[in-house]
C-alpha positions, 0 to 999 in steps of 0.5 A: 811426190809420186806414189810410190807402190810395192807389190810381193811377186806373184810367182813367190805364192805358187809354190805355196799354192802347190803344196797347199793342193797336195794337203788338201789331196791328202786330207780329202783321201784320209776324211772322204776317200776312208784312209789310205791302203796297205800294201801295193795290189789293187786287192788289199782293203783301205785301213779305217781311220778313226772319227776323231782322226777324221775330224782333225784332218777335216778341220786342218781341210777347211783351213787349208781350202780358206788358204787356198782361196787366199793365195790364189787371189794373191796371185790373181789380184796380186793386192798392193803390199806397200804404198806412199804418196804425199798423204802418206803410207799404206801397209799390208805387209804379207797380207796382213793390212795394218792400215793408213797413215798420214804423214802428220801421225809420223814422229820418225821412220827409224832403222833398227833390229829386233829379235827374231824367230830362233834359228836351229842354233844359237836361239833366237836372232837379231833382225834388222827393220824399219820402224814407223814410229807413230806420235800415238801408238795407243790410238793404233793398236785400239783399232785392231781386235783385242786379241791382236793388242798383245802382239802390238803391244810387245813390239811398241816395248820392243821397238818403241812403235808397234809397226815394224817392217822388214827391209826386204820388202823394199828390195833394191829401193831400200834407200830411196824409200826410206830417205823420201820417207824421212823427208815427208816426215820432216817436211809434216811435222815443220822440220825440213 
């Protein structure tokens, strides 16, 4: 088999990259530059803003500085976000690595919706996805940080598999993907 790799666009991060520089413009006049001035003369006193307010936007600085650093190596580096050959499958959906996966730790890849983040109107929605059904799903999620389980474990109720991917990822590979997929899954675990 050919090993099959999906990356995210590059320019799909620069509008990110953007406004995350003009926060970090914002919080760097309102925590080091004293606050922003009243009035439109060069005269008038800039306002002062109170520590606590400071703070705040000091820690929303250093959040947005380590997003600054991630996005620019996403454009830069632009890392792989999907992967399968005939050993099996990587993931690092949005930056976000859930790891490797031999063929032979797949039970089914399977089509199906989940519920969604709600929209404006009419709460929350139905999704589709792809879901890696793994033959035991308890020995992933033990591998992630204990906060993390929770999440894990609400999708394996949810889906049956804690590793839910979205169709939009594969683009207009969609049905090759998911039908060479299918048949590495089969082709491991003796059906053919």
């Amino acid at each position: 088999m050919t090993r099959i790799e999906l990356r995210t666009p590059r320019w799909v991060h620069v509008p990110f990259l953007i406004g995350d520089v003009i926060l970090l413009a914002v919080f760097y006049q309102v925590f080091v530059g004293g606050g922003f001035e009243t009035g439109g003369d060069a005269f008038s006193t800039p306002v002062e803003t109170p520590l606590g307010m400071k703070l705040a936007f000091g820690f929303f600085a250093a959040i947005g500085v380590f997003m600054f650093f991630v996005l620019l190596y996403r454009i830069i580096k632009n890392p792989v976000t999907f992967a399968m050959d005939s050993q099996g499958v990587y993931l690092n959906p949005a930056g976000v690595v859930l790891g490797s996966y031999k063929w032979s730790e797949i039970a089914e890849i399977r089509e199906t919706t989940v519920i969604g983040s709600p929209t404006g109107r009419g709460g929350p929605r139905q999704m589709p996805a792809v879901a890696i059904v793994l033959k035991d799903p308890d020995a992933y999620i033990n591998r992630f940080p204990k906060l993390m389980s929770p999440l894990f474990k609400f999708r394996e109720a949810e889906a049956g598999t804690p590793l839910l991917l979205e169709p939009q990822m594969f683009g207009s590979r969609y049905e090759e993907i998911i039908a060479a997929m299918r048949a590495e899954v089969a082709k491991h675990s003796g059906r053919s």
